[in-house]
C-alpha positions as CSV (number, residue, x, y, z in Angstrom):
1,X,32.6,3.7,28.9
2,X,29.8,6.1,29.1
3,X,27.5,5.9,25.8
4,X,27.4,10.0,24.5
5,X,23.4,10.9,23.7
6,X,22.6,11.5,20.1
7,X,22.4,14.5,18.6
8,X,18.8,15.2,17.6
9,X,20.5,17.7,14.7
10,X,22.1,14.8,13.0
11,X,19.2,12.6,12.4
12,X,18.3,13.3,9.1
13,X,14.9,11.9,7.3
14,X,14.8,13.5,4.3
15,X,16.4,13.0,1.1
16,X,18.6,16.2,-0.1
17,X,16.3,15.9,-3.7
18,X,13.2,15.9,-4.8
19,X,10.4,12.9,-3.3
20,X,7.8,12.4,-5.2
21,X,5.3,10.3,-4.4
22,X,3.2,8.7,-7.7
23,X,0.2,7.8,-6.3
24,X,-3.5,9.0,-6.3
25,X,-3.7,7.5,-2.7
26,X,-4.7,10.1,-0.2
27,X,-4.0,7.0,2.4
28,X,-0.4,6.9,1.0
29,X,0.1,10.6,0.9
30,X,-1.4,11.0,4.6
31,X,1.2,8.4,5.7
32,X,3.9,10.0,4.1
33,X,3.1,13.4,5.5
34,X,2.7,11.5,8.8
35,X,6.2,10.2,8.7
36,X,7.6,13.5,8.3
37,X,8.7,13.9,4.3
38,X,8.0,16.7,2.0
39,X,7.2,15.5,-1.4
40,X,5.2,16.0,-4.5
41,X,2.2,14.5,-5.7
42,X,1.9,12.8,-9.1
43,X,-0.7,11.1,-10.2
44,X,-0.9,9.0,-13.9
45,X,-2.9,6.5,-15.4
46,X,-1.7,2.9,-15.3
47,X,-2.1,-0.3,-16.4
48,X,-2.4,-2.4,-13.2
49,X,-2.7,-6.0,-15.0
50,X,-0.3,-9.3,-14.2
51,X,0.0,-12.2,-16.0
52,X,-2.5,-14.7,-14.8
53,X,0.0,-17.8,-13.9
54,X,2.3,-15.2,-11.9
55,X,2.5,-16.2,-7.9
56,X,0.0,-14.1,-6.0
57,X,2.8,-13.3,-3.3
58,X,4.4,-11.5,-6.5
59,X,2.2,-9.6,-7.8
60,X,2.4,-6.3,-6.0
61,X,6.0,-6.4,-6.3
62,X,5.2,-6.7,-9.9
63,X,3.1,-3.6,-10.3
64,X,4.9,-1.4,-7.9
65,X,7.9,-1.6,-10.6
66,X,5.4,-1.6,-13.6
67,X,4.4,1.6,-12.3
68,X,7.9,3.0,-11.8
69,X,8.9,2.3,-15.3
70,X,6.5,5.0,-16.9
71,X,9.0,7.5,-14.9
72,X,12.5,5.6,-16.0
73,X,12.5,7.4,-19.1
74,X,14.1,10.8,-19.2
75,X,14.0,11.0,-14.8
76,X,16.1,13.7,-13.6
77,X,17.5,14.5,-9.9
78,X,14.1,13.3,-8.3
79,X,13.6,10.1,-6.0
80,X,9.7,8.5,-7.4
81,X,7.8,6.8,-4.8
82,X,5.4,3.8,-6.4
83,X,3.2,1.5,-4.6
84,X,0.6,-1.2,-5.3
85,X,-1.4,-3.2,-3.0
86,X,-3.0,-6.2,-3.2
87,X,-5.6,-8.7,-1.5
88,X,-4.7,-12.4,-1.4
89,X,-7.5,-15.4,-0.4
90,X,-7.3,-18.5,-1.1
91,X,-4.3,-18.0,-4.0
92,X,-5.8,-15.6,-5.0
93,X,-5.5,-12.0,-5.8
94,X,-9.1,-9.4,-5.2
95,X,-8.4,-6.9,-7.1
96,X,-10.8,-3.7,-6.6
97,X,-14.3,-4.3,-7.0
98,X,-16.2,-3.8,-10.5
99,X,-19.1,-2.5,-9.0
100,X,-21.7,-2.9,-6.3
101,X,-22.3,-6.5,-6.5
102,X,-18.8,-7.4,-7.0
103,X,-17.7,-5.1,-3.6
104,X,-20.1,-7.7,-1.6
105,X,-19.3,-10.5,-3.0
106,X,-15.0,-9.9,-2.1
107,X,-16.6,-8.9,1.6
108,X,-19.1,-11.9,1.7
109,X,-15.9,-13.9,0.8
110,X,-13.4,-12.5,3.7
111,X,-15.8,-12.5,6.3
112,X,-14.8,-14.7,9.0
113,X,-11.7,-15.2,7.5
114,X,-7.8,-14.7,7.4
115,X,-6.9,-13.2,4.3
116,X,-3.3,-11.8,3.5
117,X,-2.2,-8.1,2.4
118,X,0.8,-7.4,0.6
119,X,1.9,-3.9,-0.5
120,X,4.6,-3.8,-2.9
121,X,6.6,-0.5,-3.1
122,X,9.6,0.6,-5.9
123,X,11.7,3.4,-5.1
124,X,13.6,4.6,-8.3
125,X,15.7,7.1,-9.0
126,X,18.4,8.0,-11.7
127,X,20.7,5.4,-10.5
128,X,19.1,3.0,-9.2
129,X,16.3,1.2,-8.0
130,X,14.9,-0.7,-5.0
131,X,11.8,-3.2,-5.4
132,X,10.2,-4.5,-1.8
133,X,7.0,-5.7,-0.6
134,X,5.5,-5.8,3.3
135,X,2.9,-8.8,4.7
136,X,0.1,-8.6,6.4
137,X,-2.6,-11.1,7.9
138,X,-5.9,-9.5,8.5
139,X,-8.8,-11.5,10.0
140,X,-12.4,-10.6,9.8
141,X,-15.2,-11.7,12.2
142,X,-18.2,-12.8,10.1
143,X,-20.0,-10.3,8.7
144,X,-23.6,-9.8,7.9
145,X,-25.3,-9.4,4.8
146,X,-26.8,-6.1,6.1
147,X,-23.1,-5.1,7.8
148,X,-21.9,-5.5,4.1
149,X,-24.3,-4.1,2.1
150,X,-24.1,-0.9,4.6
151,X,-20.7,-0.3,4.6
152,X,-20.9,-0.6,0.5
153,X,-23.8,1.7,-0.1
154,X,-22.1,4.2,2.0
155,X,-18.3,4.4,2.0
156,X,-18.6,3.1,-1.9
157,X,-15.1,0.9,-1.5
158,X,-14.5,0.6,-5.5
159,X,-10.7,2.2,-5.3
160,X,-9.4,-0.6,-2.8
161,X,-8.6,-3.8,-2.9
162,X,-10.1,-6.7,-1.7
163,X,-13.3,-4.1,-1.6
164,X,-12.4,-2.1,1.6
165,X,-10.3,0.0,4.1
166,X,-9.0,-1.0,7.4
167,X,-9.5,2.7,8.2
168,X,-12.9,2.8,7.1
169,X,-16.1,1.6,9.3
170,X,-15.8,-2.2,8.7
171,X,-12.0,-2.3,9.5
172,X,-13.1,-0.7,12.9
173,X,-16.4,-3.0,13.2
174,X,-15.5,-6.0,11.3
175,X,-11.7,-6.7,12.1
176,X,-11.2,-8.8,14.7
177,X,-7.1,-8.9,14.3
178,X,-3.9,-7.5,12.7
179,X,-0.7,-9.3,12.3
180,X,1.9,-7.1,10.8
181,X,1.9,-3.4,9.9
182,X,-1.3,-1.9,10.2
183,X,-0.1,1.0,7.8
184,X,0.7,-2.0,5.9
185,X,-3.1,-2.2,5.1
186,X,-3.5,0.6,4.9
187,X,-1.6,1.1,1.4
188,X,2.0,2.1,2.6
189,X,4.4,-0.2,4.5
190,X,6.1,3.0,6.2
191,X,8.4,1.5,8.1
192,X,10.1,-0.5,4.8
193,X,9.9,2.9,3.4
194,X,12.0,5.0,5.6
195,X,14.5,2.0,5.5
196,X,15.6,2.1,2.0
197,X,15.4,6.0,1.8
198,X,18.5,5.6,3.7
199,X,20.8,5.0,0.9
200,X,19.7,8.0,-0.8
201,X,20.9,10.2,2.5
């Protein structure tokens, strides 16, 4: 039996309410945009802190939810978008840099190294909720002091995790390999994304 083409019309990618995306990422909004959705933007304040003793691997789960529930109260017909992503070495989470110093000393520890990326997403809405996370393993060549202290003084890495962006000079210079979604790393595991919208269609 002869398999009829699909109709380009019927494929539908966006949700028939509002998307709202509530992150200050430009990454996350330029892969968004990428993917074809319209959305808004919303950006808040939030408390991105886990309990010390929690698993690594949950973690940005965690705080992908914790930052959905600042929107559970009082949400109307929208769909909110919430992301969080985190940096994972040795069992343990790098968290943005402080400053400076504490940028090249998370870059002095990954170089030459595997380390693992996990972006946790929440997608909420008024009746119901779905919490999911994407893996990553990035390894960096080794670095030098110089390489580091470059790429710090002049991209200034203090809004990312683990100190740095696989879009930015030293992911083009410094990573040696990707295993798993690039996009991922990036800060938005697309692909996961566009799966769950699904059952809002």
């Amino acid at each position: 039996m002869e398999k009829k083409p699909t109709d380009a019309r019927l494929m539908k990618i966006q949700p028939d309410r509002p998307l709202v995306l509530a992150s200050g990422s430009p990454r996350r909004k330029q892969l968004l945009e990428q993917a074809g959705y319209t959305f808004t933007v919303r950006r808040f304040e939030t408390d991105e802190q886990f309990a010390a003793d929690m698993p690594p691997e949950k973690v940005a789960s965690y705080l992908a939810a914790k930052k959905a529930s600042y929107f559970r109260k009082g949400i109307g017909d929208e769909i909110i978008i919430t992301a969080d992503t985190v940096v994972i070495l040795d069992s343990r989470v790098l968290n943005k840099p402080a400053d400076a110093a504490d940028a090249i000393r998370m870059l002095e520890t990954l170089s030459g190294r595997t380390h693992t990326v996990m972006t946790g997403v929440c997608i909420l809405s008024r009746e119901k909720e779905r919490v999911f996370d994407d893996t990553t393993l990035v390894t960096f060549r080794k670095l030098t002091r110089a390489e580091i202290e470059y790429y710090v003084e002049h991209y200034q890495p203090f809004d990312k995790a683990g100190a740095y962006g696989a879009q930015d000079w030293i992911g083009l210079t410094g990573v040696e390999k990707i295993s798993g979604s690039y996009f991922n790393v990036m800060g938005l595991p697309v692909h996961r994304v566009y799966e769950n919208l699904q059952e809002w269609m």
